[in-house]
DOKE-162689 format. One record per residue: residue number from 1; residue in three letters; chain; x, y, z of N, C-alpha, C, O, CB in turn. Coordinates in Angstrom, 1 decimal, decimal comma, padded with zeros to 4 digits. Glycine has a CB too. Layout:
N
ATOM   lose   vovo   fipa       nu       nv       nw      cau      cav      caw       cu       cv       cw       ou       ov       ow      cbu      cbv      cbw
ATOM    NUM    ALA      A        X        Y        Z        X        Y        Z        X        Y        Z        X        Y        Z        X        Y        Z
...
This chain:
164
ATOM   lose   vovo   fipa       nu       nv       nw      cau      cav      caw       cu       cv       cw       ou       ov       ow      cbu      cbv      cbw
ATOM      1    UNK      A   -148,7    078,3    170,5   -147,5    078,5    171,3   -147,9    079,5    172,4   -148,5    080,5    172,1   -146,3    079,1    170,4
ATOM      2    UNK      A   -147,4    079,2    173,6   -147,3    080,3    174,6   -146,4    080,6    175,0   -145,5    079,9    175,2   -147,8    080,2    175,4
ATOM      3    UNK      A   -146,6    082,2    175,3   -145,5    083,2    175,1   -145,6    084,4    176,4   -146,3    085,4    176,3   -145,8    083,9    173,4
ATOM      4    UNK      A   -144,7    084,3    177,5   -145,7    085,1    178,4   -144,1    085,8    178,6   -143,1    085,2    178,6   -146,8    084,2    179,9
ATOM      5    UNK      A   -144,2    087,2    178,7   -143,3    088,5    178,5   -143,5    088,5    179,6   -144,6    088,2    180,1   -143,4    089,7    177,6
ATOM      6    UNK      A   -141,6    089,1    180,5   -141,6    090,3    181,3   -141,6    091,6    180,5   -141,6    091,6    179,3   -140,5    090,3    182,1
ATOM      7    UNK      A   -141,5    093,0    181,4   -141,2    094,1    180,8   -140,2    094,8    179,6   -140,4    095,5    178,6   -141,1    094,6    181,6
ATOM      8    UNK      A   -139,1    094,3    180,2   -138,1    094,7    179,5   -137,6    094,6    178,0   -136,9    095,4    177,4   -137,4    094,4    180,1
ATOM      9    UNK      A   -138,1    093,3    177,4   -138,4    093,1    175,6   -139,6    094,1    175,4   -139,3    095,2    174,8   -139,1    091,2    175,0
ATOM     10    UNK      A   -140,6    094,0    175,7   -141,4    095,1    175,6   -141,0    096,3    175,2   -141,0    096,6    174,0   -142,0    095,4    176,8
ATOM     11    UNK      A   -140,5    097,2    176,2   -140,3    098,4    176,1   -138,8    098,0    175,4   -138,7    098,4    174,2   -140,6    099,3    177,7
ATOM     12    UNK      A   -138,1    097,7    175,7   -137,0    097,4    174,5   -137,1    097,5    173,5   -136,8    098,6    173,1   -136,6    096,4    174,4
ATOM     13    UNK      A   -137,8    096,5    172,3   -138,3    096,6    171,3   -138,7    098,1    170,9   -138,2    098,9    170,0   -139,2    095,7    171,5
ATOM     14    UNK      A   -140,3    098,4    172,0   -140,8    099,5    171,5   -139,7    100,5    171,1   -139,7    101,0    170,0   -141,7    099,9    172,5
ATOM     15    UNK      A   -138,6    100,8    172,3   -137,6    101,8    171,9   -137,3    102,0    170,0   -137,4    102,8    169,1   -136,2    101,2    172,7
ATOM     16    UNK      A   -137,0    100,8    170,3   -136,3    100,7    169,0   -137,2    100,4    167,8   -136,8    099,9    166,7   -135,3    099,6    169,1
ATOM     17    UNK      A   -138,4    100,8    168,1   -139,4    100,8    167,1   -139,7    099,0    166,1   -139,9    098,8    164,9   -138,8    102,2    166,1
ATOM     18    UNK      A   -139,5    098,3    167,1   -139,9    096,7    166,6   -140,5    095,5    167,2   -140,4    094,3    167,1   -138,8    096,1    166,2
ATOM     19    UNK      A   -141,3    096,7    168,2   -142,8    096,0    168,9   -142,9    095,0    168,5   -142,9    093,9    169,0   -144,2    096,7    168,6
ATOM     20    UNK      A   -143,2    095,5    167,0   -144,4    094,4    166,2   -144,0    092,9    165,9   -144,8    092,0    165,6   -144,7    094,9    164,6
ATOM     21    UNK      A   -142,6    092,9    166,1   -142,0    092,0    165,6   -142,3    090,8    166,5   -142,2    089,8    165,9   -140,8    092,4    165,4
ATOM     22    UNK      A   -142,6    090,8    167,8   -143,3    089,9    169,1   -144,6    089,3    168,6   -144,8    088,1    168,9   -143,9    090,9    170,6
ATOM     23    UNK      A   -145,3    090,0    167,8   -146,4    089,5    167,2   -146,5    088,8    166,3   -147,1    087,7    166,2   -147,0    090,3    167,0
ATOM     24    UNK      A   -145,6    089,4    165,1   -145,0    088,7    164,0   -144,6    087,2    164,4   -145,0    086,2    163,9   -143,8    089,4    163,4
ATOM     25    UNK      A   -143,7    087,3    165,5   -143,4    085,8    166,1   -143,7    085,0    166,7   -143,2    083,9    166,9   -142,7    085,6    166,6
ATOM     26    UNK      A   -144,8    085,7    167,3   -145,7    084,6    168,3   -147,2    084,9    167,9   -148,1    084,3    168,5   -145,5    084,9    170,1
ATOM     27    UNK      A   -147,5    085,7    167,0   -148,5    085,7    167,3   -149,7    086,6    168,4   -150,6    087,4    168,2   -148,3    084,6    167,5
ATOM     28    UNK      A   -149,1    085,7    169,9   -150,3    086,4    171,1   -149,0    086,3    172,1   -148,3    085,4    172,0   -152,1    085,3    171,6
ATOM     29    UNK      A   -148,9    087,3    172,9   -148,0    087,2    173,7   -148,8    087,5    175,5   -149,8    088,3    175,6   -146,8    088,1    173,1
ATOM     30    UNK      A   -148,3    087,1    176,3   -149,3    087,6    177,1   -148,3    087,8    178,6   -147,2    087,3    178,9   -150,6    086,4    177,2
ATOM     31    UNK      A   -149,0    088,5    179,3   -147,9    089,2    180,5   -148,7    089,3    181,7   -150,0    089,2    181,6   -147,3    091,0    180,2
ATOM     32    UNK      A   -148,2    089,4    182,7   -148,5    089,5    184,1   -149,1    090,4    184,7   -148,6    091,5    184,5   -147,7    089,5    184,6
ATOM     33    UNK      A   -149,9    090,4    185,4   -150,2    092,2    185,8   -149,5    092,8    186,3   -149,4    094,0    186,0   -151,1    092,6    186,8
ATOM     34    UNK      A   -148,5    092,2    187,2   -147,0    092,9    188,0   -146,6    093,7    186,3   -146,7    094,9    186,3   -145,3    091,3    188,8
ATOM     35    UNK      A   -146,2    093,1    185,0   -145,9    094,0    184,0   -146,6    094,9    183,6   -146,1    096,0    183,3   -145,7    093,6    183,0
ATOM     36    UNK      A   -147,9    094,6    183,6   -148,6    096,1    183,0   -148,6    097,0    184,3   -148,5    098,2    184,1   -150,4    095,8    182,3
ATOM     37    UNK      A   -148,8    096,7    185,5   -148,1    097,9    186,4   -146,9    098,7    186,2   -146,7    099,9    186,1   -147,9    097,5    187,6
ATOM     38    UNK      A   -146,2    097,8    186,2   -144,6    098,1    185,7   -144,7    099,0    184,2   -143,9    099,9    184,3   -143,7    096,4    185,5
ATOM     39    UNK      A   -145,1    099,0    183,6   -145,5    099,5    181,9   -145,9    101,2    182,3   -145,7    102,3    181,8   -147,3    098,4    181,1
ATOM     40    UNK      A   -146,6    100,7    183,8   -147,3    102,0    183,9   -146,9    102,7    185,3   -147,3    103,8    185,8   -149,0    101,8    183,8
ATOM     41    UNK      A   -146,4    102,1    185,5   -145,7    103,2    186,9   -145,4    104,6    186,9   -145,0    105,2    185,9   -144,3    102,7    187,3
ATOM     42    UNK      A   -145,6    105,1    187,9   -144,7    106,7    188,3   -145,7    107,8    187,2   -145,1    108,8    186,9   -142,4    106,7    187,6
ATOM     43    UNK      A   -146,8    107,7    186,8   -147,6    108,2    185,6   -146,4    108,5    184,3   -146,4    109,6    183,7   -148,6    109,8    186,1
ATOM     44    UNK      A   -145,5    107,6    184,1   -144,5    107,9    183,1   -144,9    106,8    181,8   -145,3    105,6    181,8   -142,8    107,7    183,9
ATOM     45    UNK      A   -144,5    107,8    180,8   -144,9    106,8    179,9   -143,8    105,8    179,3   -143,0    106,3    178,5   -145,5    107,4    178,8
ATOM     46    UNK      A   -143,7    104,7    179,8   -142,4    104,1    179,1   -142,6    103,1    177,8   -143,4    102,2    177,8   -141,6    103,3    180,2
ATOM     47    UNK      A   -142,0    103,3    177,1   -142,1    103,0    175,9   -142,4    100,9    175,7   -141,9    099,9    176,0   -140,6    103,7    175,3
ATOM     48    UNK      A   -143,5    101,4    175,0   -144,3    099,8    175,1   -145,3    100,0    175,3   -146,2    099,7    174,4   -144,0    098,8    176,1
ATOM     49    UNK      A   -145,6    100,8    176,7   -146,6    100,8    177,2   -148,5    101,2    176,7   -149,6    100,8    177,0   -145,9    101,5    178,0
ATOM     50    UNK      A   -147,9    102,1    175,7   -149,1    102,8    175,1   -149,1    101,6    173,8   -150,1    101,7    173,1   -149,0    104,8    174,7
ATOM     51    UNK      A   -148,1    100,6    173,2   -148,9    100,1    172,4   -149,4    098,8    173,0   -150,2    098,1    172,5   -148,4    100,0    171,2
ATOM     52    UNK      A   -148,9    098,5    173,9   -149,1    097,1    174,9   -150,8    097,2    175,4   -151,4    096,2    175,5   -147,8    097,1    176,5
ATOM     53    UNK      A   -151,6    098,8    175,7   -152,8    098,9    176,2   -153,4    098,9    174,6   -154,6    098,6    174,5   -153,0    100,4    177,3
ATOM     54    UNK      A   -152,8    099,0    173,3   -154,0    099,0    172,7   -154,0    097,8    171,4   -154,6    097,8    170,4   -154,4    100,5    172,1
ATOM     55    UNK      A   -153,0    096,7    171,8   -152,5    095,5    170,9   -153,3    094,2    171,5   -153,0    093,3    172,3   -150,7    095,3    171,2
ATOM     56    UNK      A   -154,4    094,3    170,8   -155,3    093,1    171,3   -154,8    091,5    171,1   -155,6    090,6    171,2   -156,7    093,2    170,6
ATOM     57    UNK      A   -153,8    091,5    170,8   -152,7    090,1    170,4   -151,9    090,1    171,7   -151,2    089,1    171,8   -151,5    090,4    168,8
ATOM     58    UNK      A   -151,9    091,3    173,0   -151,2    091,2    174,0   -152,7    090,4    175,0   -153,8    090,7    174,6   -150,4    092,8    174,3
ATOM     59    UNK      A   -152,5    089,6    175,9   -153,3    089,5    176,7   -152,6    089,7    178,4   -151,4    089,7    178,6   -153,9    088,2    176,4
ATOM     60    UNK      A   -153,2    089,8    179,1   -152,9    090,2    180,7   -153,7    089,3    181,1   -154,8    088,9    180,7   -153,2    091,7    181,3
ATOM     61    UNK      A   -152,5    088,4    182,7   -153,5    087,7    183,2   -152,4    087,1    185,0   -151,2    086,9    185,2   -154,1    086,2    181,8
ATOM     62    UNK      A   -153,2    087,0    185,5   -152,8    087,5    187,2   -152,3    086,1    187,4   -153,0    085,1    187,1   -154,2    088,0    188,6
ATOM     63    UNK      A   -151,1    086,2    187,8   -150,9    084,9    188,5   -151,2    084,5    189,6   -151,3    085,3    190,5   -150,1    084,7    188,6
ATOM     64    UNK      A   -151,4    083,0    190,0   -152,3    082,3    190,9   -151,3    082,1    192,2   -151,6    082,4    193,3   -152,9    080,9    190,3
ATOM     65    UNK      A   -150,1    081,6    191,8   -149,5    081,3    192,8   -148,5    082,5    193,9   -147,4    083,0    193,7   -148,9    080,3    192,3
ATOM     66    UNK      A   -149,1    082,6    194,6   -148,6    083,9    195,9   -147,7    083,3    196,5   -147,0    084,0    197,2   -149,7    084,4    197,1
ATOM     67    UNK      A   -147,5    082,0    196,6   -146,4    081,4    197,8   -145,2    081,8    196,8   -144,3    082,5    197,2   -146,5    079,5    198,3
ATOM     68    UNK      A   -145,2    081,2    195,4   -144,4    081,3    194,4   -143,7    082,7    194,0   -142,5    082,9    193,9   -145,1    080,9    193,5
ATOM     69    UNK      A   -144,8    083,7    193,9   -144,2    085,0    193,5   -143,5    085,7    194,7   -142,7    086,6    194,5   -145,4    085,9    192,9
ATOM     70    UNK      A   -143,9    085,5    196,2   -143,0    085,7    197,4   -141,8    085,2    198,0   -141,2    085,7    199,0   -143,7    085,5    198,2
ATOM     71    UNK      A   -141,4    084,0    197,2   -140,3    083,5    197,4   -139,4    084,1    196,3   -138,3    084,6    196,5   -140,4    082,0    197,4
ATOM     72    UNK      A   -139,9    084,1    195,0   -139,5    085,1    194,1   -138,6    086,2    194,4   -137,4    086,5    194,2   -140,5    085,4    193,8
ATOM     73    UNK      A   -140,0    086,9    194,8   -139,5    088,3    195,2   -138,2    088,7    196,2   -137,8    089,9    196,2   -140,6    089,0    195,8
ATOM     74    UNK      A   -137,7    087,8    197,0   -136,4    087,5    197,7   -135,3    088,2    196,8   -134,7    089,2    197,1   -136,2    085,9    197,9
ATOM     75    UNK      A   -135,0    087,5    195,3   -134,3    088,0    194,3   -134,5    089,1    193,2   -133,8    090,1    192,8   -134,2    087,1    193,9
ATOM     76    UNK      A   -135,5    088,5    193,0   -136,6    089,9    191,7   -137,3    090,7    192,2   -137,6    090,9    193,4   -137,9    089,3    190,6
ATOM     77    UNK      A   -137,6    091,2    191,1   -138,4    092,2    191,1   -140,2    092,2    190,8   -140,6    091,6    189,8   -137,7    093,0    190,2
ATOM     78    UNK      A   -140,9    092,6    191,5   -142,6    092,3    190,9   -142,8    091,2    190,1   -143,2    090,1    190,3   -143,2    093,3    190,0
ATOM     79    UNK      A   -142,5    092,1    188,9   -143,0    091,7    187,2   -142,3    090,5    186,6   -142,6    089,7    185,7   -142,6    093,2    186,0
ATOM     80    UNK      A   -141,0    090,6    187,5   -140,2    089,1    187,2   -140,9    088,4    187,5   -141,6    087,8    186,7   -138,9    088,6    187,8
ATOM     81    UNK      A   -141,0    088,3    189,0   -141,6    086,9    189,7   -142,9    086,9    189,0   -142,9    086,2    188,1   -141,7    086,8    191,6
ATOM     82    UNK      A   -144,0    087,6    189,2   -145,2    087,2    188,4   -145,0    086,5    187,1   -145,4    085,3    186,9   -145,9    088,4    188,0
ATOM     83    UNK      A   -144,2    087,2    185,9   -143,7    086,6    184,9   -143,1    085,2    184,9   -143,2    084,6    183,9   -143,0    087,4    184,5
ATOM     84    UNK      A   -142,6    084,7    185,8   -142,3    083,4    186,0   -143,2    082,6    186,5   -143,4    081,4    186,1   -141,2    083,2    186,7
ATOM     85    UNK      A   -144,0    083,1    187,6   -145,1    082,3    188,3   -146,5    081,8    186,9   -147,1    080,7    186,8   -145,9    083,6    189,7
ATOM     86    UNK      A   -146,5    082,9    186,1   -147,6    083,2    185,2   -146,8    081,9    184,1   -147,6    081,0    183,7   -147,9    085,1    184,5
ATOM     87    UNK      A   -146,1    081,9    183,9   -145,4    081,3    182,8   -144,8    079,8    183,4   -144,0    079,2    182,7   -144,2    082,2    182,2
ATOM     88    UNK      A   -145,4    079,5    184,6   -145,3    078,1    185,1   -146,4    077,8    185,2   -146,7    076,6    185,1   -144,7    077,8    186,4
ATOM     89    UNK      A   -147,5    078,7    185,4   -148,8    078,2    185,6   -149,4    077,9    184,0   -150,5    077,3    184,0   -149,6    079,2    186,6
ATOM     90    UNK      A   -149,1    078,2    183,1   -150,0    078,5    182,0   -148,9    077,4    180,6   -149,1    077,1    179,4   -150,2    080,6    181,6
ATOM     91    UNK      A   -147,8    077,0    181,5   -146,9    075,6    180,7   -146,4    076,3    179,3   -146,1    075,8    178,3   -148,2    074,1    180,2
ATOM     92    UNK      A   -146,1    078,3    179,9   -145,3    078,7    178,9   -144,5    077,9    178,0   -143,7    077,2    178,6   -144,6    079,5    179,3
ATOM     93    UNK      A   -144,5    077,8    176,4   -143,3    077,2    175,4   -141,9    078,0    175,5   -140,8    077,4    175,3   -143,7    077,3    173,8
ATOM     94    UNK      A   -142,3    079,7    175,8   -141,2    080,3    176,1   -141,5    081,5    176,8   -142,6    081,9    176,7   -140,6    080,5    175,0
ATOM     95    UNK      A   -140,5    082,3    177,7   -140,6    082,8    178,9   -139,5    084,2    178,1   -138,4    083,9    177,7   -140,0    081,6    180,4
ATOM     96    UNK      A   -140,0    085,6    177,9   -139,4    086,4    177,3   -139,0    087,0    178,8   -139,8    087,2    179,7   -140,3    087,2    176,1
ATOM     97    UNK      A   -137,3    087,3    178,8   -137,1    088,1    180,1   -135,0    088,1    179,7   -134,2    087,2    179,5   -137,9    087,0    182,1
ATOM     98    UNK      A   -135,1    089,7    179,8   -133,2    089,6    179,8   -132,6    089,8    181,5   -131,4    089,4    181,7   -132,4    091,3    178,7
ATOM     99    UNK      A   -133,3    090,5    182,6   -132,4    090,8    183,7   -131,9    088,8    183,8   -132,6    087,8    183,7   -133,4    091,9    185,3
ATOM    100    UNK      A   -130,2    089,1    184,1   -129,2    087,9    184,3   -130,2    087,0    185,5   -130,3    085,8    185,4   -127,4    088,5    184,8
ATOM    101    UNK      A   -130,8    087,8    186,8   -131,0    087,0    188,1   -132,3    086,0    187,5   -132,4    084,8    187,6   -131,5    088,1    189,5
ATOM    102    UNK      A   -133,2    087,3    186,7   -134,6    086,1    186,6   -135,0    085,6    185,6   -136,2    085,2    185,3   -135,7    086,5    186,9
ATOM    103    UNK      A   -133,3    085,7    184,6   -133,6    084,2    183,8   -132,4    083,0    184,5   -132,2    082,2    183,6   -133,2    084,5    181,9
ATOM    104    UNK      A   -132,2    082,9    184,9   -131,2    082,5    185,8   -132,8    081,3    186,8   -133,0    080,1    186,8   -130,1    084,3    186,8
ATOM    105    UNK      A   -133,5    082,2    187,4   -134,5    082,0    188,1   -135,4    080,9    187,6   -135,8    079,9    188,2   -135,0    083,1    188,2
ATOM    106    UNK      A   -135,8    081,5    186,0   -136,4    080,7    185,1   -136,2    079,6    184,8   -137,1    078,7    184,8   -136,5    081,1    184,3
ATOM    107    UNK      A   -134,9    079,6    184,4   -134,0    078,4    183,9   -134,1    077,1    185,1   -134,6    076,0    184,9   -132,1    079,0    183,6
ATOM    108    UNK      A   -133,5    077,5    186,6   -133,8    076,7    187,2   -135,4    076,3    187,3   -135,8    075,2    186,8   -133,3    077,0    188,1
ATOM    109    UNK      A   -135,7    076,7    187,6   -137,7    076,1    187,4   -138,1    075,4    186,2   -139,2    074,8    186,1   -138,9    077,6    187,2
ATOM    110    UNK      A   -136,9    075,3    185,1   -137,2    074,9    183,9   -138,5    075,1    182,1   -139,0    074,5    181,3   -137,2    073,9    184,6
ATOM    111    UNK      A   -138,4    076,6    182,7   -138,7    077,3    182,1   -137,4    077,7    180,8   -136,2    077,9    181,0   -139,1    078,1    183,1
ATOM    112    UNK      A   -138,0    077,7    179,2   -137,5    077,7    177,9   -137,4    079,9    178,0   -138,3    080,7    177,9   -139,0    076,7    176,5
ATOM    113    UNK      A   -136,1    080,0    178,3   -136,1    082,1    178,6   -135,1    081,9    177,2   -134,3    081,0    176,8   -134,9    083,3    180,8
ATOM    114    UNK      A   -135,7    083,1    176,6   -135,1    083,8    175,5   -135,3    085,5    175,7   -136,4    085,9    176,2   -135,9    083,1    174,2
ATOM    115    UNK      A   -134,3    086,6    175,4   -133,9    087,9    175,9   -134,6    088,6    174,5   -135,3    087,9    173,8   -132,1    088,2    176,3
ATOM    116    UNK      A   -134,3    089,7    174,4   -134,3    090,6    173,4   -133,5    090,3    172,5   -134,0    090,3    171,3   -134,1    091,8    173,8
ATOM    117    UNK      A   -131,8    089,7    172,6   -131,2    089,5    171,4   -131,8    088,0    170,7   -132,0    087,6    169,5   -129,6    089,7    171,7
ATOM    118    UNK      A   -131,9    087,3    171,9   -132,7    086,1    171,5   -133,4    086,4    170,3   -133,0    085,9    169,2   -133,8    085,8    172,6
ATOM    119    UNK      A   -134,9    087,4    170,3   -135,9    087,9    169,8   -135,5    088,3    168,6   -136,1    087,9    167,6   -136,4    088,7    170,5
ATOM    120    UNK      A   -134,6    089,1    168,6   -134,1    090,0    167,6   -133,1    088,7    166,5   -133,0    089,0    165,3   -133,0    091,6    168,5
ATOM    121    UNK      A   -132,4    087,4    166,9   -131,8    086,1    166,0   -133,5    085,6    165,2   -133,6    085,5    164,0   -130,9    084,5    167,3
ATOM    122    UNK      A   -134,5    085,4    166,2   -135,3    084,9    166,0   -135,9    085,4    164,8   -136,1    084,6    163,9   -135,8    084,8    166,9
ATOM    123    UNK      A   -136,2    086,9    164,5   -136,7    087,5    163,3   -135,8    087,7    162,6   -136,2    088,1    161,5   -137,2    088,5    163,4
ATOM    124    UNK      A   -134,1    087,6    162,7   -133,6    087,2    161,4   -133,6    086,3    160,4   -133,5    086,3    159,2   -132,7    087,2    161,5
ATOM    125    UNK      A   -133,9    085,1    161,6   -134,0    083,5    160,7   -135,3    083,4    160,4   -135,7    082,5    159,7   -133,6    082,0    161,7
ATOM    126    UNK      A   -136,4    084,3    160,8   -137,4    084,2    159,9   -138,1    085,1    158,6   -139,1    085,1    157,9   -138,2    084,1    160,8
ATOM    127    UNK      A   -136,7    085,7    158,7   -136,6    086,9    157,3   -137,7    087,7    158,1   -138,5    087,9    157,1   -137,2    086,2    155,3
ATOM    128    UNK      A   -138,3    088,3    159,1   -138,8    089,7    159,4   -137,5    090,7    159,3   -138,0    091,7    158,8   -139,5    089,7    161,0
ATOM    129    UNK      A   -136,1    090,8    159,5   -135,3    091,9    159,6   -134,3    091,5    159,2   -134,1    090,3    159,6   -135,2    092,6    160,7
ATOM    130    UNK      A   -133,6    092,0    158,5   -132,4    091,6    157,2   -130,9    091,6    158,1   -129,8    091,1    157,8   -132,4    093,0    155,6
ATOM    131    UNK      A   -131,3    092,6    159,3   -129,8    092,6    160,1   -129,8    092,6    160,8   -130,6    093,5    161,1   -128,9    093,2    160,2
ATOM    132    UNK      A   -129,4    092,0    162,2   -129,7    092,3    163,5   -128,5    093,1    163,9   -128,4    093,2    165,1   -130,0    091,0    164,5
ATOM    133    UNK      A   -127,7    093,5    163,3   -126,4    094,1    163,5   -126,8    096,2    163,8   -126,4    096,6    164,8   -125,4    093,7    161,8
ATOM    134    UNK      A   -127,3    096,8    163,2   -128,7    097,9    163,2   -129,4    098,1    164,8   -129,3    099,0    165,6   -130,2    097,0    162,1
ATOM    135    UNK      A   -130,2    096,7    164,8   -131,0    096,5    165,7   -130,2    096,5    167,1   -130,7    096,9    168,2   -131,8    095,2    165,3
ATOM    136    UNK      A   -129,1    095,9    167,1   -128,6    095,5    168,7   -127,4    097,0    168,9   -127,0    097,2    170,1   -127,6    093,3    168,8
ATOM    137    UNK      A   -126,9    098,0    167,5   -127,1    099,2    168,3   -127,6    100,2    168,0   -127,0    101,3    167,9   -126,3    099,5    168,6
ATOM    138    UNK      A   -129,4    099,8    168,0   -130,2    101,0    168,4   -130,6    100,5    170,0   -130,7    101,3    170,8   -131,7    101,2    167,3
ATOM    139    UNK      A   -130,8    099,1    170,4   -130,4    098,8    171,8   -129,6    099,6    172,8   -130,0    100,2    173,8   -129,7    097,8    171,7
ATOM    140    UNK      A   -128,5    099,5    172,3   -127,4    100,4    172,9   -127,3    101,3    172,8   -127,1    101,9    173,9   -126,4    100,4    172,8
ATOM    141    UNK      A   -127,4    102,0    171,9   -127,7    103,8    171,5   -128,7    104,4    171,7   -128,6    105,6    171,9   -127,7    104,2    170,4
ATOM    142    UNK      A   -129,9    103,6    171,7   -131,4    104,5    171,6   -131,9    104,1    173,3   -132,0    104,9    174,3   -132,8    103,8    170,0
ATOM    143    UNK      A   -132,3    102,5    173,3   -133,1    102,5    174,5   -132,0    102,4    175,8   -132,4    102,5    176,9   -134,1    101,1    174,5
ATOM    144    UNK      A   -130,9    102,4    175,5   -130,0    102,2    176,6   -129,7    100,9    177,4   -129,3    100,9    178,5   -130,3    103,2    177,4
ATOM    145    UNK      A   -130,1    099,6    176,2   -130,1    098,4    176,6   -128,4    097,8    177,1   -127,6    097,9    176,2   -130,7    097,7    175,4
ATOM    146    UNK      A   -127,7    097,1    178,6   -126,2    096,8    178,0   -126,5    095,5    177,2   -127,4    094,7    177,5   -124,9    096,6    179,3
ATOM    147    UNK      A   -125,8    095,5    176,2   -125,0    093,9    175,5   -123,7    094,5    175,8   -123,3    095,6    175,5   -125,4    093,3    173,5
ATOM    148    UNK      A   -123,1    093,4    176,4   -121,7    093,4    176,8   -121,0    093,1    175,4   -121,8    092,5    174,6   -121,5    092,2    178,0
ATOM    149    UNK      A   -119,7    093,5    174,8   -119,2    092,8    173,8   -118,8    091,5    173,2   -118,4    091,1    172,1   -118,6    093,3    173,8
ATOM    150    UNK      A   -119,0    090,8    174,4   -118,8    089,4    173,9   -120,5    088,3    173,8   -120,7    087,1    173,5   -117,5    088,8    175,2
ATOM    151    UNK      A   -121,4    089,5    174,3   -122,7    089,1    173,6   -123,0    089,4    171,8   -123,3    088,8    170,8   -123,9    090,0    174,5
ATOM    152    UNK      A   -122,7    090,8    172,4   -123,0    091,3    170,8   -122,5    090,4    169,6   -123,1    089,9    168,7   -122,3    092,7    170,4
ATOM    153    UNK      A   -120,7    090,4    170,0   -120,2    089,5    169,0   -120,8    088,1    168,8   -121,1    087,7    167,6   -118,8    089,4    169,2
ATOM    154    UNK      A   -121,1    087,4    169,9   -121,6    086,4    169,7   -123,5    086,2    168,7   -123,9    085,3    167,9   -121,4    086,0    171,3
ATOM    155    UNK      A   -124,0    087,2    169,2   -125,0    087,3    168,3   -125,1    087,7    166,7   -125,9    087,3    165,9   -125,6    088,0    168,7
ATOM    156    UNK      A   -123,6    088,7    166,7   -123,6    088,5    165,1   -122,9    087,7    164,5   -122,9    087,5    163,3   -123,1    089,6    164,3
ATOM    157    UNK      A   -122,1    086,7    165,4   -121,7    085,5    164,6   -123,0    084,6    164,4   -123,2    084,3    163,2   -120,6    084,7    165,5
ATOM    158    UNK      A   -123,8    084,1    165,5   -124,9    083,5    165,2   -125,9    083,9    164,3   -126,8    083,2    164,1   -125,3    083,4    166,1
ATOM    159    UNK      A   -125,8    085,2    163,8   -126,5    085,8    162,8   -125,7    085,6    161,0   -126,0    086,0    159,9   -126,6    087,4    163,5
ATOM    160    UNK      A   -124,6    084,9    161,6   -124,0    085,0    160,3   -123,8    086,7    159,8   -124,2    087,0    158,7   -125,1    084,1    159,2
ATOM    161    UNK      A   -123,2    087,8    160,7   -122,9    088,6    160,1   -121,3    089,0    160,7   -120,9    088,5    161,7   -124,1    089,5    160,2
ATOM    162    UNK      A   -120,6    089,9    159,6   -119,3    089,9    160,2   -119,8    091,3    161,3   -120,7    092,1    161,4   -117,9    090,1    158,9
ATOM    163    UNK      A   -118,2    090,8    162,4   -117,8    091,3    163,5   -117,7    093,2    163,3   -118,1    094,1    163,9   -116,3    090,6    163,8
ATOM    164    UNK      A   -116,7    093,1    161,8   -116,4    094,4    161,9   -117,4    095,4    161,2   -117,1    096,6    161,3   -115,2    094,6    161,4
């Protein structure tokens, strides 16, 4: 399976201390250089970042197409457009990214985008994490992720957990 991440599951996850869980589910996940710049910008450390440089199950790899990532960039940001360019060129199975524009972006290009809560259903139904109810508000509370309330609810219904 290929699995090519923008930033924001990354350091998402990391927040919330369930990195690992990308690995657990895929296996090898692999990202763009626009992300690992982005990982490492401003000499700030943002969370992901330091286990993303030493997770040899992560790979990095430049995307080819420049006409692509420049038309891109009209709407997104860097690490988006690379992330979509990288993940058209390499016949990604799935395309990890939550900002609304560049999965929106993805989707038209026909690209398979799944978000963080995506991520987080996904390791419930594979018995890695017993609740995603926990998980989506240390999102909100810790890394300062929004889920709107009629996401949330909708993910713990799909999780089979109650509302209240």
């Amino acid at each position: 399976m290929i699995v090519v991440s923008n930033t924001s599951p990354l350091t998402n996850l990391a927040a919330i201390g369930q990195f690992g869980l990308l690995k657990r589910l895929y296996g090898e996940v692999i990202i763009a250089e626009g992300v690992w710049r982005e990982l490492n910008a401003g000499d700030k450390q943002w969370p992901g970042s330091a286990d993303v440089a030493v997770s040899d199950w992560i790979g990095r790899r430049l995307a080819q197409d420049g006409a692509l990532i420049t038309t891109l960039e009209r709407d997104l940001d860097r690490g988006e457009a690379e992330t979509i360019a990288l993940a058209i060129e390499l016949k990604a199975d799935v395309t990890l990214l939550d900002e609304r524009e560049g999965r929106r972006a993805a989707q038209r290009l026909g690209l398979r985008v799944l978000g963080v809560v995506g991520i987080l259903l996904a390791a419930k139904s594979r018995g890695f994490i017993q609740s995603v109810r926990p998980h989506l508000d240390a999102l909100r509370q810790v890394a300062g992720f929004y889920i709107d309330d009629a996401l949330y609810d909708h993910a713990l219904s799909l999780a089979g957990e109650d509302k209240a």
